[in-house]
N, CA, C and O atoms as a Maestro MAE file, in Angstrom:
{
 s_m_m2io_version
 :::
 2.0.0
}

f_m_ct {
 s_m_title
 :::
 protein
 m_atom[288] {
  # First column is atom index #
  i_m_mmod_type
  r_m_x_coord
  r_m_y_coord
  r_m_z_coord
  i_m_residue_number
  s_m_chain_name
  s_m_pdb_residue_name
  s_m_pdb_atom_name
  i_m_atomic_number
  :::
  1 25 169.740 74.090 -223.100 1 A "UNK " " N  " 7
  2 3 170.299 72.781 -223.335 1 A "UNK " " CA " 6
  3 2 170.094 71.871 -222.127 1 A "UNK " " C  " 6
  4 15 169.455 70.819 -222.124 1 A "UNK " " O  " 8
  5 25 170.813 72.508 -220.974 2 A "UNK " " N  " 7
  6 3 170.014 71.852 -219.790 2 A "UNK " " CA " 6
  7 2 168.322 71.706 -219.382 2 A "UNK " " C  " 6
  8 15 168.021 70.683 -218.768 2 A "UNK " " O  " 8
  9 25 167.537 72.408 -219.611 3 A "UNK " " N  " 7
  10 3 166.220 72.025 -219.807 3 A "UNK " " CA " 6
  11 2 165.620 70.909 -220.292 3 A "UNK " " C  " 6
  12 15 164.698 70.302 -219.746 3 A "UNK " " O  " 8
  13 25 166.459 70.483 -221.928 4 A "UNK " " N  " 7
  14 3 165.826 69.634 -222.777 4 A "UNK " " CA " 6
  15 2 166.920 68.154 -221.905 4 A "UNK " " C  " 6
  16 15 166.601 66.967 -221.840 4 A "UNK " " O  " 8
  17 25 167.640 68.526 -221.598 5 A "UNK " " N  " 7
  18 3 168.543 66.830 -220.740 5 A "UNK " " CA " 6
  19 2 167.313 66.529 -219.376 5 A "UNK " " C  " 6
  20 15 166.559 65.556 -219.382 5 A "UNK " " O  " 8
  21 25 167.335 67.527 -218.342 6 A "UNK " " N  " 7
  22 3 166.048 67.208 -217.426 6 A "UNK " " CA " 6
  23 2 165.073 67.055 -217.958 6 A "UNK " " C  " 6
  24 15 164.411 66.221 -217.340 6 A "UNK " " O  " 8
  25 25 164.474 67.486 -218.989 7 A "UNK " " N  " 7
  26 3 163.477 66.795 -219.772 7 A "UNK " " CA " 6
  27 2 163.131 65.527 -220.138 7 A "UNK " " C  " 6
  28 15 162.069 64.960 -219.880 7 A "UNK " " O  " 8
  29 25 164.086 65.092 -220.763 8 A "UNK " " N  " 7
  30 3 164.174 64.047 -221.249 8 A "UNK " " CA " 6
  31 2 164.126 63.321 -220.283 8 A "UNK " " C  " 6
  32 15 163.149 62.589 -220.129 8 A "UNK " " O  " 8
  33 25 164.947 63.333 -219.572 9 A "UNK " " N  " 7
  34 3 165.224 62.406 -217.895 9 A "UNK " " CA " 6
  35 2 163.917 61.911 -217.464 9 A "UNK " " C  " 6
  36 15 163.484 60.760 -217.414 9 A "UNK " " O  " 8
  37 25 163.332 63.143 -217.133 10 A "UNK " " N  " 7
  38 3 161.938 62.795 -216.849 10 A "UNK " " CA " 6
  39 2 160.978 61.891 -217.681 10 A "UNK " " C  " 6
  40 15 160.205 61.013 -217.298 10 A "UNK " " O  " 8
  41 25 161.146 62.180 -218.450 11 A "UNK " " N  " 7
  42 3 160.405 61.736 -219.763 11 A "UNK " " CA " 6
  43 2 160.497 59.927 -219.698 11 A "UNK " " C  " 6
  44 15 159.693 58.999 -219.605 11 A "UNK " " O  " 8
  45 25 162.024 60.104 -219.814 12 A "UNK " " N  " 7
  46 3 162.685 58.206 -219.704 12 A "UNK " " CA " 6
  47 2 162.084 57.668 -218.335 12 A "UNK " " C  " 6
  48 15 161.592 56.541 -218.408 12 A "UNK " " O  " 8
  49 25 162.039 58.451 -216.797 13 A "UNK " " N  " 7
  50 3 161.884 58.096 -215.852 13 A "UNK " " CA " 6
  51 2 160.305 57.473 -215.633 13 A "UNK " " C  " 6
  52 15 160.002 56.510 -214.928 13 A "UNK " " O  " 8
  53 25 159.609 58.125 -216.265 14 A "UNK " " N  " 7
  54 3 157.940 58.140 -216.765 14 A "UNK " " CA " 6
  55 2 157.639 56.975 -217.067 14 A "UNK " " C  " 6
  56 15 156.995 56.122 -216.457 14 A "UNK " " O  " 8
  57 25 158.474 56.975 -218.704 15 A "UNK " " N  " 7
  58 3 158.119 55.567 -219.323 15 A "UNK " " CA " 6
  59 2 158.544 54.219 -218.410 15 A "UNK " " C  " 6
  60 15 157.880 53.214 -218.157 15 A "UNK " " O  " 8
  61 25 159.950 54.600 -218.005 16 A "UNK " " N  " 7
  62 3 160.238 52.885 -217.394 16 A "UNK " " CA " 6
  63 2 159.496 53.010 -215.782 16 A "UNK " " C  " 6
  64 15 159.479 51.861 -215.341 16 A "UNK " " O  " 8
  65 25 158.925 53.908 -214.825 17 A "UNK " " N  " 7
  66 3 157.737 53.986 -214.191 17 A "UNK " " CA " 6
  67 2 156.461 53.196 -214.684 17 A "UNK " " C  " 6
  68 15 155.815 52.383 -214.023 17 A "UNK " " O  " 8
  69 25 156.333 53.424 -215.410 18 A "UNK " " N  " 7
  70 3 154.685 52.850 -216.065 18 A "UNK " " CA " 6
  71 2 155.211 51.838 -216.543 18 A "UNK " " C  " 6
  72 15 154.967 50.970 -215.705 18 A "UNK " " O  " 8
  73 25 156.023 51.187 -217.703 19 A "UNK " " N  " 7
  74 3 156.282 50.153 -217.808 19 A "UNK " " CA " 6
  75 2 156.406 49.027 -217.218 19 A "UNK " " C  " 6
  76 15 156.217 47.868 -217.588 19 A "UNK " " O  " 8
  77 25 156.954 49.780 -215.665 20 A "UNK " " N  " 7
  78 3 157.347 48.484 -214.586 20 A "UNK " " CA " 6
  79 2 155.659 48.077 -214.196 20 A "UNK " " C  " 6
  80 15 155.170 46.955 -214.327 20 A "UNK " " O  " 8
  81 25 155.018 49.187 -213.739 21 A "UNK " " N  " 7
  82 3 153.688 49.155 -213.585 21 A "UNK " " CA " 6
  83 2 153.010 47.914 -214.552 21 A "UNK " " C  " 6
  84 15 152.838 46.762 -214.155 21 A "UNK " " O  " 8
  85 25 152.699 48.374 -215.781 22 A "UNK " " N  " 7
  86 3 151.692 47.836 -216.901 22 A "UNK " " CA " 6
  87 2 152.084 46.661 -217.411 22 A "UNK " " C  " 6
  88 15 151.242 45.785 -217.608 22 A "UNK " " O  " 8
  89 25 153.451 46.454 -217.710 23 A "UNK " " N  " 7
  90 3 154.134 45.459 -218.305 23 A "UNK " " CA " 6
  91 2 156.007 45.073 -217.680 23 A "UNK " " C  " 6
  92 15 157.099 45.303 -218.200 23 A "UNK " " O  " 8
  93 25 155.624 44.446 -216.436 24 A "UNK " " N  " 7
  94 3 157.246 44.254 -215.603 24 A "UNK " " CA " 6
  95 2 158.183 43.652 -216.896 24 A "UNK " " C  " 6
  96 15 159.253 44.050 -217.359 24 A "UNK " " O  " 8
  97 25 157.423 42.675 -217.216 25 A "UNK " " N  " 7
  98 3 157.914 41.650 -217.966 25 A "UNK " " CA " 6
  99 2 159.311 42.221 -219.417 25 A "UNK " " C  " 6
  100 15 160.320 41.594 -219.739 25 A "UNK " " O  " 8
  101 25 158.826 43.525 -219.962 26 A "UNK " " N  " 7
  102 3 159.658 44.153 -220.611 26 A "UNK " " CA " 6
  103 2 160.883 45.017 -220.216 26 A "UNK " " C  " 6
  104 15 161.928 45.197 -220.842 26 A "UNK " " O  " 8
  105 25 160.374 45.646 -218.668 27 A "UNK " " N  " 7
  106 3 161.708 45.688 -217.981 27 A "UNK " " CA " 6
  107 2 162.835 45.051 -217.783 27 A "UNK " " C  " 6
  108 15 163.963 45.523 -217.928 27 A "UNK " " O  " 8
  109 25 162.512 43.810 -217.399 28 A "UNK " " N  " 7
  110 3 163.458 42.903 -216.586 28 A "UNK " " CA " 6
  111 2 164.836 42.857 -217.030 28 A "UNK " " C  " 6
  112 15 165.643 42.356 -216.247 28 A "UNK " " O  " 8
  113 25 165.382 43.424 -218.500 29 A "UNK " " N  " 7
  114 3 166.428 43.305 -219.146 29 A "UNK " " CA " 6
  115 2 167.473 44.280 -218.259 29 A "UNK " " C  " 6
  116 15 168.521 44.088 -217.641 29 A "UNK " " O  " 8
  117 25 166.236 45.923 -218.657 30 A "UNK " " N  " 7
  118 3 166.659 46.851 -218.527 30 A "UNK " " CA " 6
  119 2 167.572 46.633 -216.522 30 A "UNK " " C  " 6
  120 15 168.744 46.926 -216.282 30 A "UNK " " O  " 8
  121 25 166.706 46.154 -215.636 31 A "UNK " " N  " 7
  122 3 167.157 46.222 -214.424 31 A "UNK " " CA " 6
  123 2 168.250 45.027 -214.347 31 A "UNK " " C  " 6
  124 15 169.179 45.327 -213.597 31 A "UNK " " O  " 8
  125 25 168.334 44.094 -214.779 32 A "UNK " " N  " 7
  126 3 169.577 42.827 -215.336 32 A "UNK " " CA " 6
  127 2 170.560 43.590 -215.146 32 A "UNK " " C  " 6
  128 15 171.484 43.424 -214.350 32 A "UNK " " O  " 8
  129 25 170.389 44.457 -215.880 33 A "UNK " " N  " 7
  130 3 171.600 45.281 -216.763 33 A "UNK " " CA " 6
  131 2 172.185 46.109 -216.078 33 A "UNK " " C  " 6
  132 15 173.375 46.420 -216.116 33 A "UNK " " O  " 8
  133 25 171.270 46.539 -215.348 34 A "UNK " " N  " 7
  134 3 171.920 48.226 -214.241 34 A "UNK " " CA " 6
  135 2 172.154 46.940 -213.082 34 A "UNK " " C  " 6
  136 15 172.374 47.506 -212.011 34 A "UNK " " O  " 8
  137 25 172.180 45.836 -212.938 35 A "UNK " " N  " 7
  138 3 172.275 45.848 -211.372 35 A "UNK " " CA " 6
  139 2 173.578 44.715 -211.497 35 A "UNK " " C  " 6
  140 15 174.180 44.292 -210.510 35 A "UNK " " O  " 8
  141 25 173.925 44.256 -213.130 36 A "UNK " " N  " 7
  142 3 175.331 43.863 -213.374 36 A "UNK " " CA " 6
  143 2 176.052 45.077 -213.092 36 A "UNK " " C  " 6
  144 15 176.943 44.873 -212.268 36 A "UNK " " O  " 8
  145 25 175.973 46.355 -213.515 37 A "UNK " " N  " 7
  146 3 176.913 47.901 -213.353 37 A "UNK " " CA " 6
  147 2 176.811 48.523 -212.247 37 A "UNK " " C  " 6
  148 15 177.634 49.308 -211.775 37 A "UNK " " O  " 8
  149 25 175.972 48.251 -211.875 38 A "UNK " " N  " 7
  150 3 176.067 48.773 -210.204 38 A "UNK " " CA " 6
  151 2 177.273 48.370 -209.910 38 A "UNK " " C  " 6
  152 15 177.984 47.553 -210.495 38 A "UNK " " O  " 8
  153 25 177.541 49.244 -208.580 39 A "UNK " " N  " 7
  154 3 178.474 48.634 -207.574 39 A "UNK " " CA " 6
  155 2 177.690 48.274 -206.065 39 A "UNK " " C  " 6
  156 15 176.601 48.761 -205.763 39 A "UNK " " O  " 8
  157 25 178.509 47.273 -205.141 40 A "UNK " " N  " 7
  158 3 177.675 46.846 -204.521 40 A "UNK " " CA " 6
  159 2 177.367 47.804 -204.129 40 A "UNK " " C  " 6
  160 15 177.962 48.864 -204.320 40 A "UNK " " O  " 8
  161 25 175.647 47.539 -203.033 41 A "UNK " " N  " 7
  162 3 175.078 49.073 -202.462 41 A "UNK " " CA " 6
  163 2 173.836 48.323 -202.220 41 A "UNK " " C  " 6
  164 15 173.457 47.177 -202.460 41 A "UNK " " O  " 8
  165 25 173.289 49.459 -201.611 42 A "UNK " " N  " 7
  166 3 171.472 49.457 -201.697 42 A "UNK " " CA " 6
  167 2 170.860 49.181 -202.870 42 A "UNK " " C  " 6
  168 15 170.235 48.157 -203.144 42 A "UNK " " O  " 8
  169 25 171.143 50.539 -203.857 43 A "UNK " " N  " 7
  170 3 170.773 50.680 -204.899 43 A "UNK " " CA " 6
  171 2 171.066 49.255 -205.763 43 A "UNK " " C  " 6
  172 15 170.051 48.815 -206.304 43 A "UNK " " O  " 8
  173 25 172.457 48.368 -206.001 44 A "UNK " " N  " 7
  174 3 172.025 47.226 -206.590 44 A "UNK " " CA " 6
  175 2 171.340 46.627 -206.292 44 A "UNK " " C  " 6
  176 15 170.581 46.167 -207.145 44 A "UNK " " O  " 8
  177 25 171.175 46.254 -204.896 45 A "UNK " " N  " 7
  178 3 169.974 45.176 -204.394 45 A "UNK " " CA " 6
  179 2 168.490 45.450 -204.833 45 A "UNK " " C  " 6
  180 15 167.627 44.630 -205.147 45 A "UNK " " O  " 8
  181 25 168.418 46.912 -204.769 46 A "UNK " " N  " 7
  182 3 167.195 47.090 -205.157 46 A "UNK " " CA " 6
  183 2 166.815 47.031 -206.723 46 A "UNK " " C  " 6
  184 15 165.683 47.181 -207.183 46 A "UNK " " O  " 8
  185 25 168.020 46.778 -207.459 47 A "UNK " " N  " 7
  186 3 168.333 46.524 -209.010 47 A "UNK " " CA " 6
  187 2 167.905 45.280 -209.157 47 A "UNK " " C  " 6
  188 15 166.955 44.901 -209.842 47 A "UNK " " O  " 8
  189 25 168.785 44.509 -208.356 48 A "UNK " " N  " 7
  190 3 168.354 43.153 -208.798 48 A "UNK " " CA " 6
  191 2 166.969 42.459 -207.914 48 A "UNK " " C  " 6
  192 15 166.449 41.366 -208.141 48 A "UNK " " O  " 8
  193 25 166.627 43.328 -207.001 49 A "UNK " " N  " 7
  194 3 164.958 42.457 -206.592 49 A "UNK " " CA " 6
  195 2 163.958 43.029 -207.630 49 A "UNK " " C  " 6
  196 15 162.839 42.610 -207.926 49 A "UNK " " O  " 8
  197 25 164.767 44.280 -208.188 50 A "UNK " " N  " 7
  198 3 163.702 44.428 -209.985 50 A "UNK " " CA " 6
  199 2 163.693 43.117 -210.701 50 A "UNK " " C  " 6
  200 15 162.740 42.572 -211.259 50 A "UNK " " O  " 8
  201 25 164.982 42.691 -210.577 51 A "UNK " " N  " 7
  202 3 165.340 42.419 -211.898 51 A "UNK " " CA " 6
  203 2 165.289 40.430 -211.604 51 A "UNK " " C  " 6
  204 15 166.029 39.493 -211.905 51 A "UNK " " O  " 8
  205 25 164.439 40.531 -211.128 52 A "UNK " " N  " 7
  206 3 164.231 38.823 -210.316 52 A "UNK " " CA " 6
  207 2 162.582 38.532 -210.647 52 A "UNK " " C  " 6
  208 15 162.112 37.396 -210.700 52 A "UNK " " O  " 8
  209 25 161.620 40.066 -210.909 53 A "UNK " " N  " 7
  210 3 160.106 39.648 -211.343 53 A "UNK " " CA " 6
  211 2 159.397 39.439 -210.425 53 A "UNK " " C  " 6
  212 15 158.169 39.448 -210.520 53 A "UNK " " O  " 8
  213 25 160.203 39.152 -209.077 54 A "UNK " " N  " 7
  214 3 159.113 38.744 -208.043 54 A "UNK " " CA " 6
  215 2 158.614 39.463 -207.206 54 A "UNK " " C  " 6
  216 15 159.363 40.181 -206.543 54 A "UNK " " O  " 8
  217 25 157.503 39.483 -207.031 55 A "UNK " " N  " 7
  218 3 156.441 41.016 -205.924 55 A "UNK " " CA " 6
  219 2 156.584 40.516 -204.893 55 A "UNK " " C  " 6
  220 15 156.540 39.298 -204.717 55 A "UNK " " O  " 8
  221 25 156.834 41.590 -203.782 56 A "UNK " " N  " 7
  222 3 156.662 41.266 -202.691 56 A "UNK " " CA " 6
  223 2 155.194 41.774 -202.222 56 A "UNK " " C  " 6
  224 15 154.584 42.325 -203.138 56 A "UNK " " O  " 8
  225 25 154.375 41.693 -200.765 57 A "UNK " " N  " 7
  226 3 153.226 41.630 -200.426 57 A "UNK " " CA " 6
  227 2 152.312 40.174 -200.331 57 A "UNK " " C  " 6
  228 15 152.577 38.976 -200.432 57 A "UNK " " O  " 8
  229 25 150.894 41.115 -200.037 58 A "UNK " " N  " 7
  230 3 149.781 39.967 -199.995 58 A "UNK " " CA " 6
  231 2 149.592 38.917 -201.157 58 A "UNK " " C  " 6
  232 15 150.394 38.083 -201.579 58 A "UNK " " O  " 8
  233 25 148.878 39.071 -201.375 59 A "UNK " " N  " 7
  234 3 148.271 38.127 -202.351 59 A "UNK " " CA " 6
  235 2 148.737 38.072 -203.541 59 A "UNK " " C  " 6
  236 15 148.005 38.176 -204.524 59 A "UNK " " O  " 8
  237 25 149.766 37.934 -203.597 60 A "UNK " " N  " 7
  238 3 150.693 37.775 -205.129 60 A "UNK " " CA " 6
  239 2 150.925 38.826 -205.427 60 A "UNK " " C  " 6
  240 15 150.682 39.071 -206.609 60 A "UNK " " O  " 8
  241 25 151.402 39.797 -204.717 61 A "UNK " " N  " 7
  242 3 152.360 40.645 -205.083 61 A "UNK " " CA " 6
  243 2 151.006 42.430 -204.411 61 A "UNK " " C  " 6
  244 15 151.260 43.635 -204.394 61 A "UNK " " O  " 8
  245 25 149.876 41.747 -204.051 62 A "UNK " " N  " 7
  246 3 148.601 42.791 -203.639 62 A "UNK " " CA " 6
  247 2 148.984 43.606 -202.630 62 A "UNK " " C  " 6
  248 15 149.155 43.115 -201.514 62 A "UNK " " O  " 8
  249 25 149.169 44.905 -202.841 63 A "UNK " " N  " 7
  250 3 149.354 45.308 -201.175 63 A "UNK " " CA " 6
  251 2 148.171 46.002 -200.418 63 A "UNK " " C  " 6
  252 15 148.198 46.573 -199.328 63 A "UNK " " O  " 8
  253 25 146.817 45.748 -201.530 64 A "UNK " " N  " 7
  254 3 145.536 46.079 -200.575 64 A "UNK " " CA " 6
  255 2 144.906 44.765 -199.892 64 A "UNK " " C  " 6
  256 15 143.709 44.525 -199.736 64 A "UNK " " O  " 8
  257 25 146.118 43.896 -199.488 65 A "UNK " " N  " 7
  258 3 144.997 42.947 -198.696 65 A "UNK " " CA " 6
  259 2 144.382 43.112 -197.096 65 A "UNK " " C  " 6
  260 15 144.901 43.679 -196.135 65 A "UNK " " O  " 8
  261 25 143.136 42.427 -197.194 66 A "UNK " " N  " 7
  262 3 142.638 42.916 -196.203 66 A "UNK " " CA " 6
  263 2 142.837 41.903 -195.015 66 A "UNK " " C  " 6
  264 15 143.707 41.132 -195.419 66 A "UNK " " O  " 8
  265 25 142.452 41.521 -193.730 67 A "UNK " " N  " 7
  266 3 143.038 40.612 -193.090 67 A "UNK " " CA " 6
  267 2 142.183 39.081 -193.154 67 A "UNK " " C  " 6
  268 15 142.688 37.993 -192.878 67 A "UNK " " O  " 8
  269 25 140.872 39.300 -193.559 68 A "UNK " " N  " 7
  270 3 140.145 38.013 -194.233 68 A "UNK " " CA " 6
  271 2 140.831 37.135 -194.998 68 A "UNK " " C  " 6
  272 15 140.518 35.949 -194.898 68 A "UNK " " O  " 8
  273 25 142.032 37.571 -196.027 69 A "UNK " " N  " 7
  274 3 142.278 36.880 -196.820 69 A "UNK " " CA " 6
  275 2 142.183 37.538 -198.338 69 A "UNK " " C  " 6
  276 15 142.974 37.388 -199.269 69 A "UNK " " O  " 8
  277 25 140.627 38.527 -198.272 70 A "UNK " " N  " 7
  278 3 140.657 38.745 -199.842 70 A "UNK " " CA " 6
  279 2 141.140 40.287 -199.754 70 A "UNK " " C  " 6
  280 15 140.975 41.192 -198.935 70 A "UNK " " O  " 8
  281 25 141.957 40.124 -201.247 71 A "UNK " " N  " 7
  282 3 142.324 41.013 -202.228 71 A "UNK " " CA " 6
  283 2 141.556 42.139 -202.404 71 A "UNK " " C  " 6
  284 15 140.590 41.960 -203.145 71 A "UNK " " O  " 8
  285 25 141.716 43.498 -201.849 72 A "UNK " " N  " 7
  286 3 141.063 44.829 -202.132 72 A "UNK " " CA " 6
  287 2 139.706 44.481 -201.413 72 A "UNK " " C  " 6
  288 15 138.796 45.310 -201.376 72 A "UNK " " O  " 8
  :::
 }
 m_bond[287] {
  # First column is bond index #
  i_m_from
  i_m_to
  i_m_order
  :::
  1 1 2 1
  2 2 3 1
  3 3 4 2
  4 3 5 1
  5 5 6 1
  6 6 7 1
  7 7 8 2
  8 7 9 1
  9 9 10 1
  10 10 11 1
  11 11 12 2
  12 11 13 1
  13 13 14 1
  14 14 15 1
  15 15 16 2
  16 15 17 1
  17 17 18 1
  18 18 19 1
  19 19 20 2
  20 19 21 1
  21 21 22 1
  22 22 23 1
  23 23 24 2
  24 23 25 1
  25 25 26 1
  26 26 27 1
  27 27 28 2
  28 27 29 1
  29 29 30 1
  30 30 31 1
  31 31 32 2
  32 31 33 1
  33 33 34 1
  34 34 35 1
  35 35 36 2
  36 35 37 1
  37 37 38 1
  38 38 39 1
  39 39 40 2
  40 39 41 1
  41 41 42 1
  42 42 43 1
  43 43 44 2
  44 43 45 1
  45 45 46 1
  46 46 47 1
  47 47 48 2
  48 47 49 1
  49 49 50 1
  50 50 51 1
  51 51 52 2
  52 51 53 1
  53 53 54 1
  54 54 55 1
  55 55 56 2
  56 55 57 1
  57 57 58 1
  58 58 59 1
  59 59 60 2
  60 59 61 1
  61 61 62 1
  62 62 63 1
  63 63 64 2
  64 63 65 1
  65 65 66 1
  66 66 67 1
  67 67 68 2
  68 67 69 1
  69 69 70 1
  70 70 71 1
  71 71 72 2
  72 71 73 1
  73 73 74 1
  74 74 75 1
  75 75 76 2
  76 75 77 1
  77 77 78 1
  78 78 79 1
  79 79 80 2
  80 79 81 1
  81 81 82 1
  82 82 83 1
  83 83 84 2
  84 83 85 1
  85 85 86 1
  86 86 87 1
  87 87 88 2
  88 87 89 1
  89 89 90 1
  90 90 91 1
  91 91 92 2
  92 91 93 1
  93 93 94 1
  94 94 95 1
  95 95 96 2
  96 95 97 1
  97 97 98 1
  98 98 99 1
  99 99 100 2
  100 99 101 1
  101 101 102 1
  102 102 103 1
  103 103 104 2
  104 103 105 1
  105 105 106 1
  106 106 107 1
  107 107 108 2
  108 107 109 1
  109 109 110 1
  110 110 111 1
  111 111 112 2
  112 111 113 1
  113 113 114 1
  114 114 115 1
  115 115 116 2
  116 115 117 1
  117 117 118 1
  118 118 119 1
  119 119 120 2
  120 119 121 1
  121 121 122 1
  122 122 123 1
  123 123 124 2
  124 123 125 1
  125 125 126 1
  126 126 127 1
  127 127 128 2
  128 127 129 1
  129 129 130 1
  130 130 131 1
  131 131 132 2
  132 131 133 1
  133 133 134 1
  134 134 135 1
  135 135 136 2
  136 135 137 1
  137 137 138 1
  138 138 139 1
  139 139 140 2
  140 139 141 1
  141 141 142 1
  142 142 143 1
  143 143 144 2
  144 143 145 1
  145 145 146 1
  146 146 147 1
  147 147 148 2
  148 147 149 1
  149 149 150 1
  150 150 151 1
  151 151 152 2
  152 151 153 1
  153 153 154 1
  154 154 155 1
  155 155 156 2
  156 155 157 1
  157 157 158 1
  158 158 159 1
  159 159 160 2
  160 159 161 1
  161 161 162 1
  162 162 163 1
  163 163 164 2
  164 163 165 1
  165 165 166 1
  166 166 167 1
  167 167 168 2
  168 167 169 1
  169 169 170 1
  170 170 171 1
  171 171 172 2
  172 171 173 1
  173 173 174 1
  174 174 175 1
  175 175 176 2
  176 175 177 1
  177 177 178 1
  178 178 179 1
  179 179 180 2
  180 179 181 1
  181 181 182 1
  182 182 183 1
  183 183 184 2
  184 183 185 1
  185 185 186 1
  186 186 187 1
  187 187 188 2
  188 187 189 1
  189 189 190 1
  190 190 191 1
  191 191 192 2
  192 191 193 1
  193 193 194 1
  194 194 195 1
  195 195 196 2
  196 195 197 1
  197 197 198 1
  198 198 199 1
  199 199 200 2
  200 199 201 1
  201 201 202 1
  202 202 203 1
  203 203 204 2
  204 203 205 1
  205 205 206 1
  206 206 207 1
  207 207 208 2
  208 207 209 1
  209 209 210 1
  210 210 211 1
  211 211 212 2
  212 211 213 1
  213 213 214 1
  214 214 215 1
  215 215 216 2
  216 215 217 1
  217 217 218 1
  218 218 219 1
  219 219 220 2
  220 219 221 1
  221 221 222 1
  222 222 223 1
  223 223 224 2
  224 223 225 1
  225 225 226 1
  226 226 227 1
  227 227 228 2
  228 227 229 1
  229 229 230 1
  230 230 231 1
  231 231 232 2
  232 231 233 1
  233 233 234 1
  234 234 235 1
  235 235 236 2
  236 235 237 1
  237 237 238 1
  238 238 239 1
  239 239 240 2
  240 239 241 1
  241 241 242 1
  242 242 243 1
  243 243 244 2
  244 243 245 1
  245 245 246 1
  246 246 247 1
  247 247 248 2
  248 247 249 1
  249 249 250 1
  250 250 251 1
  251 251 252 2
  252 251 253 1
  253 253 254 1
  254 254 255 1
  255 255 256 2
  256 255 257 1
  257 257 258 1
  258 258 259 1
  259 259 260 2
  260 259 261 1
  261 261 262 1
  262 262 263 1
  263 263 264 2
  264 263 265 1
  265 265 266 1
  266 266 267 1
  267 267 268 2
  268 267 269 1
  269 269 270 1
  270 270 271 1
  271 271 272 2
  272 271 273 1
  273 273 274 1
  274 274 275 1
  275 275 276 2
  276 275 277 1
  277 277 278 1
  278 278 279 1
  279 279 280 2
  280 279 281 1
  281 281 282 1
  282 282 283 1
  283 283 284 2
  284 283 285 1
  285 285 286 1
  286 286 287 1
  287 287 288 2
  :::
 }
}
């Protein structure tokens, strides 16, 4: 029974991993949401700089920039 709960965990952790990756834009609810239930902390802040859309780094959000200016 415990197997299939860490399972799953993983499983959920995966999808909203790649999601944030491929498509932020469908997250943004999900981190809204946890970083209203949070209590204050690290962990909310880091809820709500999810949950704000905005990348930090180079070149719009790039973190392979090089020092020329261009992107990868």
């Amino acid at each position: 029974m415990i197997q299939i709960l860490v399972v799953g965990l993983v499983v959920v952790a995966c999808i909203v991993y790649w999601l944030q990756r491929l498509a932020p834009a469908t997250v943004l609810p999900l981190w809204q949401g946890l970083a209203k239930t949070l209590p204050a902390g690290t962990l909310r802040q880091r809820a709500q700089k999810l949950a704000t859309g905005q990348k930090t780094g180079g070149c719009g959000g790039c973190s392979g920039c090089d020092k020329s200016g261009g992107c990868h």
